[in-house]
GULOLUM-354973 format. One line per 5 residues: number of its first residue (from 0); for each residue x negated, y negated, z of C-alpha. Coordinates in nm, 2 decimals, decimal comma. Layout:
% residues N
NUM) X/Y/Z ~ ...
% end
This chain:
% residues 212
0) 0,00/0,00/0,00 ~ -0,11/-0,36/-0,10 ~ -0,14/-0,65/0,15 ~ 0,15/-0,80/-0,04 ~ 0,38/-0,48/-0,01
5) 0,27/-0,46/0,39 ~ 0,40/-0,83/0,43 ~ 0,74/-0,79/0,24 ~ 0,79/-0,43/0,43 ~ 0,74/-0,53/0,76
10) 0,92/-0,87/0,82 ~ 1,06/-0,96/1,13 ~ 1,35/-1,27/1,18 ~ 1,14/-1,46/1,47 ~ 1,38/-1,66/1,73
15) 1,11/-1,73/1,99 ~ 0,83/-2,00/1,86 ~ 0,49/-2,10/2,04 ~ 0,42/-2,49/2,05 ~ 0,15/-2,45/1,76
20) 0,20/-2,67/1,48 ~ 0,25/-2,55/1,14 ~ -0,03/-2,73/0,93 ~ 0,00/-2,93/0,63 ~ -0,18/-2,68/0,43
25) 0,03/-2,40/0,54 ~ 0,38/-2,59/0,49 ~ 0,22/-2,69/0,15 ~ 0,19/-2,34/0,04 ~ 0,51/-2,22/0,14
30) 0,70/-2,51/-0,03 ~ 0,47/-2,47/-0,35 ~ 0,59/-2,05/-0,31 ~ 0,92/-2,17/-0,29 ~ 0,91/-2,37/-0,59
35) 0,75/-2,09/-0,84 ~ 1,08/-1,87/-0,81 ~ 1,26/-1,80/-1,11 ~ 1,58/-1,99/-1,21 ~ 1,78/-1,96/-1,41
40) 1,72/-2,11/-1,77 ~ 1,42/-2,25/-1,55 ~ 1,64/-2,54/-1,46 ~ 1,54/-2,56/-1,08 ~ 1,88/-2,61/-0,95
45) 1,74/-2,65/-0,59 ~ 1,58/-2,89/-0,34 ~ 1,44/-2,80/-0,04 ~ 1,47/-3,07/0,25 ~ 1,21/-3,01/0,56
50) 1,31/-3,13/0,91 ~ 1,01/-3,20/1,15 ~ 1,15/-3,52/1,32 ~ 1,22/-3,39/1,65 ~ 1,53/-3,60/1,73
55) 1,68/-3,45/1,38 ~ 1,60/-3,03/1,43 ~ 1,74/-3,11/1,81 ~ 2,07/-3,25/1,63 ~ 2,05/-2,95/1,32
60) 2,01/-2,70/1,64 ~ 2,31/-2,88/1,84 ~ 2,52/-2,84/1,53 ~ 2,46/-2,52/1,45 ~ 2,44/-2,38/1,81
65) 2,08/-2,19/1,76 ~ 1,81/-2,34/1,95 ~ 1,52/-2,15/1,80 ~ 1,61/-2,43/1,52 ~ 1,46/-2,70/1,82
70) 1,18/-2,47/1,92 ~ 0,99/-2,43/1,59 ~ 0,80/-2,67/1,43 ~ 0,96/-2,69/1,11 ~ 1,33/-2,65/0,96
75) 1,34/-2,61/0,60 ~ 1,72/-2,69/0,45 ~ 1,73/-2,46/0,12 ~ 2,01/-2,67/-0,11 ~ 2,17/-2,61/-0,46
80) 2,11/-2,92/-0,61 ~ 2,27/-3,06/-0,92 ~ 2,24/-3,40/-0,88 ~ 1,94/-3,43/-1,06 ~ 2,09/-3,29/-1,39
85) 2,38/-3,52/-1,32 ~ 2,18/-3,85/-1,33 ~ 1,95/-3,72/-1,64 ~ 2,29/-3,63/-1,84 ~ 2,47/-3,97/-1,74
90) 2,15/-4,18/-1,84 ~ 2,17/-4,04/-2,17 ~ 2,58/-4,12/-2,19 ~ 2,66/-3,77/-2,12 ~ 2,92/-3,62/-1,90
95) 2,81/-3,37/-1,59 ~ 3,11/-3,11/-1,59 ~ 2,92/-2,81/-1,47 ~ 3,02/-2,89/-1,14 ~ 3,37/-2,78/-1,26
100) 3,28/-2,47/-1,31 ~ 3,20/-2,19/-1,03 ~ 2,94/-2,01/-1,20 ~ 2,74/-2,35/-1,10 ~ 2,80/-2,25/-0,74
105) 2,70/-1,91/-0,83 ~ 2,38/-2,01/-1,03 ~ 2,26/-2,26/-0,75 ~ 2,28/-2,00/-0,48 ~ 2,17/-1,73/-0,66
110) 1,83/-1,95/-0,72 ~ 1,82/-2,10/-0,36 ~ 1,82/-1,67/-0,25 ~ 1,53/-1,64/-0,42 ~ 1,28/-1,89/-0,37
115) 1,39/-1,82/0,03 ~ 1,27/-1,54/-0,05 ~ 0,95/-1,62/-0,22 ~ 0,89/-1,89/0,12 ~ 0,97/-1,59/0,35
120) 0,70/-1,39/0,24 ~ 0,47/-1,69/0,17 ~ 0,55/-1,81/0,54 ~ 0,43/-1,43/0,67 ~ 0,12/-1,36/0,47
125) -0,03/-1,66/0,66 ~ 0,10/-1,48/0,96 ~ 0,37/-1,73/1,03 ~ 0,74/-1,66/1,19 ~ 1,06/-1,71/0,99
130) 1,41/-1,66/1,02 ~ 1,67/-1,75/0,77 ~ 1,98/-1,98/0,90 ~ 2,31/-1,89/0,68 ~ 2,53/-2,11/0,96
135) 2,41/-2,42/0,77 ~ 2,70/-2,35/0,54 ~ 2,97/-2,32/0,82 ~ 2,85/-2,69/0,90 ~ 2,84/-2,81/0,59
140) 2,97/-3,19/0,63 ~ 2,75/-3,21/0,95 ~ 2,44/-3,12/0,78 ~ 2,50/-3,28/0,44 ~ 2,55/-3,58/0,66
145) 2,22/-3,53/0,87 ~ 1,99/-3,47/0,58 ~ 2,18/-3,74/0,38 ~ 2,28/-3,55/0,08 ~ 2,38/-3,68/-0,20
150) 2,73/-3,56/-0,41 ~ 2,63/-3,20/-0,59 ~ 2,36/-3,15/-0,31 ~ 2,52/-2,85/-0,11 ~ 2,34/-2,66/0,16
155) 2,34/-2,27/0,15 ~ 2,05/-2,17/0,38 ~ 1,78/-2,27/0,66 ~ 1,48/-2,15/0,71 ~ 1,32/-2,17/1,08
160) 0,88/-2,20/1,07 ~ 0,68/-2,14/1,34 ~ 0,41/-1,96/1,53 ~ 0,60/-1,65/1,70 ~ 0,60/-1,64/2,06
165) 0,74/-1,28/2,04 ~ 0,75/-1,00/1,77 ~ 1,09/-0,79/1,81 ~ 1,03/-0,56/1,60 ~ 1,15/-0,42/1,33
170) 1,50/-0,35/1,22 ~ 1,69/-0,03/1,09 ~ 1,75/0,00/0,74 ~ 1,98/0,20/0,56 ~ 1,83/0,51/0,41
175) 1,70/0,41/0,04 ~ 1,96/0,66/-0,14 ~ 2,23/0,39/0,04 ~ 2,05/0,07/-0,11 ~ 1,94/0,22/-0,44
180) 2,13/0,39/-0,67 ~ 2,00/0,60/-1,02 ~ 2,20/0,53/-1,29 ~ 2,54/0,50/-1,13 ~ 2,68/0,40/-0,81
185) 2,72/0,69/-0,51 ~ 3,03/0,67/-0,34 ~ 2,99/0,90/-0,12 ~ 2,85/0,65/0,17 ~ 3,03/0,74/0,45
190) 2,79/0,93/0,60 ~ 2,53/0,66/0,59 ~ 2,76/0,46/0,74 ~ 2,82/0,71/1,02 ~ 2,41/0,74/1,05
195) 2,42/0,41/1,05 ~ 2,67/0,35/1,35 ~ 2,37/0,54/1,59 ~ 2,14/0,22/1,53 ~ 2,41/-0,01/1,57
200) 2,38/-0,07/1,95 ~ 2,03/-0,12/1,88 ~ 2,07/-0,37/1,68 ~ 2,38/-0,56/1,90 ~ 2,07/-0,60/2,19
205) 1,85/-0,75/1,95 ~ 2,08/-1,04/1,88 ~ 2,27/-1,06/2,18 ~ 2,60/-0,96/1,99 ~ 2,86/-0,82/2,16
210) 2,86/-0,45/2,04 ~ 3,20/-0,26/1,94
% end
């Protein structure tokens, strides 16, 4: 296995951060990781808006209701963003009406999943802790409000930096026959989802969820 197969294999979501900065150098690379992802028709329909002003994570955190947000150095917001293409269109006395259609919602999050992606394992090859923050969306006026986005600027994901403080380990995953399928789909998964009830509890602690 290849250093860059160990790092993608064995990531951990970090909620507990040391007080160590994240350098400039090591936010630089993430960011410039984040930014090589494919998109679609390479039209880089996404922005990414980093939070280190302390006053702002402690109000992102607040909102959200996840103080690891507060404790780590850096919040990265992960945003479809069509405004650019709306302002390039309109100078040339054009009309923008991709933002009536929903495959523009699809296309922007579908890019703004990958280049998370890409900074998650940039962030983790350097030996820094992640954890991806899908609540951003459930607080979408608050936080299009906070960052001071503007119209066809949406917020789909955070993405918590930092040192970890604490490793938890790593999670179950479903057996590969569950995730990957030859040719056809199996549906015949209800005995991985029975396997898969045995870790459950497991993973309940782990997040301080209430287990069924």
């Amino acid at each position: 296995m290849n250093d860059t197969l160990h790092v993608l294999n064995n990531h951990q979501s970090i909620r507990k951060y040391s007080s160590e900065p994240v350098s400039t150098d090591q936010l630089q690379a993430v960011i410039k990781a984040a930014q090589s992802a494919p998109t679609w028709g390479n039209g880089q329909q996404l922005s990414v808006v980093g939070v280190t002003d302390e006053a702002k994570k402690a109000a992102i955190s607040k909102t959200i209701g996840q103080p690891w947000i507060e404790e780590a150095p850096v919040f990265l917001a992960f945003t479809l963003d069509f405004y650019r293409a709306k302002q390039v269109l309109e100078a040339q006395g054009q009309s923008f009406v991709a933002g009536d259609n929903v495959d523009t919602l699809l296309i922007g999050s579908t890019d703004v999943g990958i280049a998370l992606g890409f900074a998650t394992a940039a962030a983790e090859s350097m030996g820094l802790g992640i954890v991806p923050i899908g609540a951003i969306r459930s607080h979408s006026e608050k936080m299009i409000d906070l960052l001071e986005l503007p119209e066809y600027v949406f917020p789909v994901a955070g993405l918590v930096l930092g040192h970890p403080a604490d490793k938890p380990g790593l999670k179950p995953r479903l057996p590969v026959e569950a995730f990957y399928h030859q040719d056809s789909y199996n549906k015949d998964q209800a005995s991985i989802i029975k396997l898969m009830s045995k870790h459950l509890p497991i993973i309940c602690k782990s997040e301080a969820m209430e287990c069924p």
